[in-house]
C-alpha positions in Angstrom: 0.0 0.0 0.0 3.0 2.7 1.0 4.2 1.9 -2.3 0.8 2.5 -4.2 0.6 5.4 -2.7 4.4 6.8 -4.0 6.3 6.4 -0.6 4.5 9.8 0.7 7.1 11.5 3.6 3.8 11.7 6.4 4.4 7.5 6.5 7.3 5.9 8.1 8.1 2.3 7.0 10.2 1.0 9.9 11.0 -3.0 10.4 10.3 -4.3 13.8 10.4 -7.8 14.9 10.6 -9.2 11.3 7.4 -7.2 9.6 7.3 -3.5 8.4 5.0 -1.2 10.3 4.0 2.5 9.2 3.8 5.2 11.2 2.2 8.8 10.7 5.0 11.4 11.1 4.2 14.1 13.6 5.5 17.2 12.2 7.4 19.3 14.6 5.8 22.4 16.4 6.5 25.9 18.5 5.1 27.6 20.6 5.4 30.7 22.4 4.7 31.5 25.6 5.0 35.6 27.4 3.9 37.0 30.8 4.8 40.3 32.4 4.4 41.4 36.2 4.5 43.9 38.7 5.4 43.7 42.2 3.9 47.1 44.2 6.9 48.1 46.6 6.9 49.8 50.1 6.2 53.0 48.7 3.1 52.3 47.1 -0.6 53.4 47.9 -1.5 51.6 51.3 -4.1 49.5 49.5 -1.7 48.2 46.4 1.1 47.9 49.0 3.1 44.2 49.0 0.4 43.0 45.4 2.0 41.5 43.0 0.1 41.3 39.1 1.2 39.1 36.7 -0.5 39.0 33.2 0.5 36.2 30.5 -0.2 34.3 27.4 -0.2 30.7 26.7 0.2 29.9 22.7 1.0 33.5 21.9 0.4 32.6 17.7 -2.5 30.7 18.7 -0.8 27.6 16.5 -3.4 24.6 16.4 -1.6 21.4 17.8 0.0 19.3 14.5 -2.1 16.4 13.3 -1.6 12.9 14.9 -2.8 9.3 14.7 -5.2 8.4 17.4 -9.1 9.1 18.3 -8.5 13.1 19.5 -6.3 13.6 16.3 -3.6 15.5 18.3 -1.2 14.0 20.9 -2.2 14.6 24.4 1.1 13.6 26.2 2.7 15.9 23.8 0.6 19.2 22.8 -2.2 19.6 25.9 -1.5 23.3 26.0 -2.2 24.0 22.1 -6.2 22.1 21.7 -7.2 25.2 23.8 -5.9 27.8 21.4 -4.1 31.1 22.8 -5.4 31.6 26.2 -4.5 34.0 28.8 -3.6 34.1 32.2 -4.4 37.0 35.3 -2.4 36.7 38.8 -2.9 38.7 41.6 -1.5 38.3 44.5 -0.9 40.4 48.0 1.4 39.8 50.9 -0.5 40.8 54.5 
């Protein structure tokens, strides 16, 4: 059948235990990830005072996750972050 088909690249033919198997070939993937904070010092407004803010993002480019065999058609152990899309994180924090 991999033959038939012209040997396309997105199969693997590997030879395990005395039979070929193909695999699909998960194409590599990057994301990028940013956050930004503030920490309020001593000098700040009484009610600000010892907060800290942190803002990020999680999949900046919103990339979707590559394609993969299975039922989900992604790789859970591998790209959990990216099914979400770009999503975005809020922190706040204050020190009594």
């Amino acid at each position: 059948m991999w033959e038939s088909l012209g040997r396309p690249a997105y199969l693997a033919k590997q030879f395990n235990a005395g039979t070929y198997t193909y695999r699909y070939v998960m194409h590599d993937s990057v994301t990028y990830n940013a956050s930004v904070g503030y920490r309020f010092g001593a000098n700040a407004n009484a009610w600000v005072r010892g907060t800290r803010v942190r803002l990020g993002v999680v999949n900046l480019a919103d990339k979707a996750p590559p394609l993969a065999s299975g039922q989900s058609a992604y790789s859970p152990a591998i790209n959990q972050s990216m099914v979400q899309g770009r999503t975005f994180t809020v922190e706040l924090a204050k020190s009594f």
